[in-house]
N, C-alpha and C positions, 0 to 999 in steps of 0.2 A: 110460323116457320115451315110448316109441310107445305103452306100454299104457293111459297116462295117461289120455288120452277116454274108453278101455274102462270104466276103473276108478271115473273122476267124470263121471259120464252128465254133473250139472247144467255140469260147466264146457265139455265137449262144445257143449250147445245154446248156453250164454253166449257161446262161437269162435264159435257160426250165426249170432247173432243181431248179433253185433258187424259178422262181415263183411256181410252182406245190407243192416244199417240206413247202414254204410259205401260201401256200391255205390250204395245208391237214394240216398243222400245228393251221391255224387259225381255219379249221373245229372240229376238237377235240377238241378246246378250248374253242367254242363259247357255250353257257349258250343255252338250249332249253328246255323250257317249253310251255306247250300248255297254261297256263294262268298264264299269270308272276306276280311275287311276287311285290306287289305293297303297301307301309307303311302307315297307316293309320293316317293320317294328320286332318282329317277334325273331327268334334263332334257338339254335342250342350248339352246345361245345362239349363235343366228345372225346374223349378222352380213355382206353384202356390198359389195364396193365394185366398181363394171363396170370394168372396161380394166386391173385393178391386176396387177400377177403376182402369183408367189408371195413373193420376195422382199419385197417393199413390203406385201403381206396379213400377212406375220409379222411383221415390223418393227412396222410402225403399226398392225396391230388383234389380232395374235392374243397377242401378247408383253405389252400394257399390261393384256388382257382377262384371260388365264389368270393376269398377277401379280396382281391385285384380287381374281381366286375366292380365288386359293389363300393370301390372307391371311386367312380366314377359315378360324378352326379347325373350324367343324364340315363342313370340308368332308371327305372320304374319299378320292378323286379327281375328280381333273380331265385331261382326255385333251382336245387340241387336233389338228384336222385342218384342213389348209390347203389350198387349192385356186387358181387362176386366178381372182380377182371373190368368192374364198366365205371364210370360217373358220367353221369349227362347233369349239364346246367342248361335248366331253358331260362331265357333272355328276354325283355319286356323292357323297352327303352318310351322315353316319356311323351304321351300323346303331344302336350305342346310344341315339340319340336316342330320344322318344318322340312322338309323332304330332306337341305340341304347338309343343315344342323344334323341329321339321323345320317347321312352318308359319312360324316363325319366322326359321330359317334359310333359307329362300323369300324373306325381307322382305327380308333382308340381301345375299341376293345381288342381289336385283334394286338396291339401294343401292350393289354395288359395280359392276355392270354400267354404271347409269346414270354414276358417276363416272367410271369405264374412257372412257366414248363421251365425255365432255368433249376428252379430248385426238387422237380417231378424227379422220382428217384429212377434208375437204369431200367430198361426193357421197358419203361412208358412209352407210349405209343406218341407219332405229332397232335397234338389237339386239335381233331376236324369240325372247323367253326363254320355250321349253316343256316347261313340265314333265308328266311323262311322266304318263296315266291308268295306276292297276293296277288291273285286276278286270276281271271278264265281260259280255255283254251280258247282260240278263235275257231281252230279246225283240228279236229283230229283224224288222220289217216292211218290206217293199218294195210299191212300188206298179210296177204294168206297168199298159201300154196293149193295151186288148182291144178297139178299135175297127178299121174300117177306115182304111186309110190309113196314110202314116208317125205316129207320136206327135208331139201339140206338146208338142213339149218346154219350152217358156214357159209352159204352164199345169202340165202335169207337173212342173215346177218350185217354181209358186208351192203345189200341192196341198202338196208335200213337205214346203214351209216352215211351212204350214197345218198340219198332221198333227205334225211338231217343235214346233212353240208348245204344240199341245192336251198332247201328254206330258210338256211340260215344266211344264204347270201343275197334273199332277198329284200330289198329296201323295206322297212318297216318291222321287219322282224323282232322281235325283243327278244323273245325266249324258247328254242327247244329243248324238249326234252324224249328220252326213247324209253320204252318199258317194254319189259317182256323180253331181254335180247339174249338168246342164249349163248352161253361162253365158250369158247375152243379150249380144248384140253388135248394133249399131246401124251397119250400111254405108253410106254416102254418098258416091254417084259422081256427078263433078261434067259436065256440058256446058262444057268450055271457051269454045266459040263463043259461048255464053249468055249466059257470065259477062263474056266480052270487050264484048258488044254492052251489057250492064250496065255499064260501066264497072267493074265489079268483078275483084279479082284472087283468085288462088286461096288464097292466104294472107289476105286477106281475108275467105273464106267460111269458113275454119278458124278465123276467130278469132273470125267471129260466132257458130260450133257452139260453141267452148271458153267461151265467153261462157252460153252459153243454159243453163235448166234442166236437169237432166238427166231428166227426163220428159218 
């Protein structure tokens, strides 16, 4: 049997030529991405309620929430952590699925979440249901301030949001995201004496700010 190739040159080349048109064949065929496409399985659903203990968070939000997941079969688990004012359910839907099957069960959950919060008692919060990005950044860009002075940070801000639009209307785009952005806040410190000789009271002035546009 080893002398075999020796013996039949032509069946020799015929093994070459089977494995080689075999390899170039697998090579064109095989899938390459520098960061593969990976379905996002995992989330959580949050959920707060201020002032509540734990006691009362399990009771009324974490126990009607995790029994809604978990009547869905394509789920894999579901892990509930309770806190003081919090519940988080993290989510683990079933590896078998297929990309399309898990978009699907996305629908679903969020149908039993939303049914869950019908019975969540007063001043519960919407249940903010994330599910989790998989894969890499392609590119990351940051913008710094090389000016004098501190940075404004309210135009630094709006560049940022400027700069996320343009990438995101570029073809191929899947996902931005911004970190670091810091937030505008609007101070209003009142002249008591002012407002007195106004006839005006300070809950007055509050309500005509709560009142106004918020430009």
């Amino acid at each position: 049997m080893l002398s075999l190739f020796y013996r039949l040159p032509r069946l020799t080349a015929l093994a070459i030529l089977v494995v080689l048109f075999g390899g170039l064949g697998a090579l064109l065929s095989l899938g390459r991405q520098e960061d593969p496409t990976l379905i996002e399985r995992f989330g959580l659903v949050v959920v707060t309620l201020p002032g509540a203990d734990v006691e009362r968070m399990e009771a009324l939000i974490a126990q009607p929430l995790e029994a809604a997941l978990m009547a869905l079969p394509e789920m894999k688990q579901v892990e509930t952590s309770v806190r003081n004012g919090v519940v988080q359910v993290s989510i683990n839907v079933r590896d078998d699925l297929s990309e399309a099957e898990v978009d699907d069960a996305w629908t679903l959950i969020r149908q039993q979440v939303a049914q869950a919060q019908q019975s969540f008692p007063a001043g519960a919060s919407t249940p903010d249901i994330r599910r989790f990005y998989v894969g890499a950044s392609t590119m990351i860009v940051s913008l710094t301030w090389a000016g004098e002075g501190d940075p404004p940070l309210a135009i630094m801000r709006r560049l940022g949001l400027d700069l996320e639009t343009a990438f995101r209307r570029l073809d191929g785009t899947e996902l931005t995201e911004t970190f670091g952005m810091p937030t505008e806040e609007v101070r209003v410190t009142v002249n008591g004496d002012m407002l007195a000789a106004a006839g005006v009271s300070v809950a007055d002035a509050a309500r005509a700010i709560n009142a106004a546009d918020t430009k």
